[in-house]
NUNUKE-983799 format. One line per field, with one value per residue: residue number from 1; x, y, z negated of N, C-alpha, C in turn; residue in three letters. Coordinates in steps of 0.001 Angstrom, whole numbers. Example, Ala and Ser with C-alpha at 12.3 -4.5 7.8 and 13.67 -1.06 7.14 Angstrom:
BEGIN
resi c(1,2);
n_xx c(13190,12850);
n_yy c(-5690,-2250);
n_zz c(-7800,-7080);
ca_xx c(12300,13670);
ca_yy c(-4500,-1060);
ca_zz c(-7800,-7140);
c_xx c(13200,12900);
c_yy c(-3300,30);
c_zz c(-7800,-7870);
resn c(ALA,SER);
***
This chain:
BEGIN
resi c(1,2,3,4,5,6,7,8,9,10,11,12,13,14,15,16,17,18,19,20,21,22,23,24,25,26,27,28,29,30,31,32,33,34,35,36,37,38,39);
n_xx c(-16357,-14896,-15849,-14902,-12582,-12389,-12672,-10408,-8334,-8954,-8563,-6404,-4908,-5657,-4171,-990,-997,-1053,1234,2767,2546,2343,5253,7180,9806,10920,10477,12153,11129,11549,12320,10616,8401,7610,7810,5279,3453,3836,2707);
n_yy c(1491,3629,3526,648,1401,3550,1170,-754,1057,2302,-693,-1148,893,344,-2274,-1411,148,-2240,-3594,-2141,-2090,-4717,-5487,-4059,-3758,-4129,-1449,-568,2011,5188,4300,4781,4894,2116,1250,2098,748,-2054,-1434);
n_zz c(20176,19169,16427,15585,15530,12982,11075,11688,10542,8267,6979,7447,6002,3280,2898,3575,576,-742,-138,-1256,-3907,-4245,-3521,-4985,-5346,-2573,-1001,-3091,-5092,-7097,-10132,-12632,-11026,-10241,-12663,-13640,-11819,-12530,-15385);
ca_xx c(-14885,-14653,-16526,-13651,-10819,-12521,-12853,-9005,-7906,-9938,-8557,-5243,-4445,-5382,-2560,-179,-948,-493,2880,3595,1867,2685,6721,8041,11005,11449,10367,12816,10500,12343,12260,9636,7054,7594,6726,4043,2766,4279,1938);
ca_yy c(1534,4518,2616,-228,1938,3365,-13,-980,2163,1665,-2179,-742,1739,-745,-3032,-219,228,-3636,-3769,-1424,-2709,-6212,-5871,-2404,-3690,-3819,-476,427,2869,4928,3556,5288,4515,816,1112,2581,55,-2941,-819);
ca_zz c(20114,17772,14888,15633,15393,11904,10694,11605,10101,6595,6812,7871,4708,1908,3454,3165,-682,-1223,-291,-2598,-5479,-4413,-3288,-5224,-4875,-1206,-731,-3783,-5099,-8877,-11825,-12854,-10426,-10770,-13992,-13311,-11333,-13879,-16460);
c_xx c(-14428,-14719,-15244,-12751,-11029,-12155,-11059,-8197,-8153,-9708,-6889,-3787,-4420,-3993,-1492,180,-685,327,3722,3427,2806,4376,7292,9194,11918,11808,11687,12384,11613,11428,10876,8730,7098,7366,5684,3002,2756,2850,341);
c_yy c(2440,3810,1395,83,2488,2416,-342,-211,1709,303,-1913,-106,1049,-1428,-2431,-300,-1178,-3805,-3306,-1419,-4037,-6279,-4273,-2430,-3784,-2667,706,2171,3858,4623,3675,5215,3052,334,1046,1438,-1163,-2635,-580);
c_zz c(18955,16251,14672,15037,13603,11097,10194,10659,8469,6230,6223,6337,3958,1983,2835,1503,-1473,-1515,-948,-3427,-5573,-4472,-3705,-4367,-3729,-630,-1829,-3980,-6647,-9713,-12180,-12265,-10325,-11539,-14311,-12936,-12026,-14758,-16329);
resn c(UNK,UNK,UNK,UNK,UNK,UNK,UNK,UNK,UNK,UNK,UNK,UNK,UNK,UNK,UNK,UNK,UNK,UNK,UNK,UNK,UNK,UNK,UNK,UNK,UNK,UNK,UNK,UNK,UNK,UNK,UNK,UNK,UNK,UNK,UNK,UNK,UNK,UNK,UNK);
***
C-alpha cells in the first residue's frame, strides 16, 4: 500500500507541472513566467 501511494504521488506531481507548461494561461501565471515557458 505504501509503495502504491509513492507511485500515485510521483505520477501525481508530473501532472501538476503539465498543466502548467501545457495551459499557462488558465492558471494566468505573469508575463514573465510564460515566457519563460514559451522560451
Amino acid at each position: 500500500m505504501k509503495v502504491f501511494e509513492k507511485k500515485t504521488r510521483q505520477i501525481s506531481q508530473p501532472k501538476k507541472q503539465e498543466i502548467c507548461h501545457c495551459a499557462p494561461n488558465t492558471r494566468s501565471p505573469p508575463h514573465s513566467e510564460s515566457k519563460l515557458l514559451v522560451s
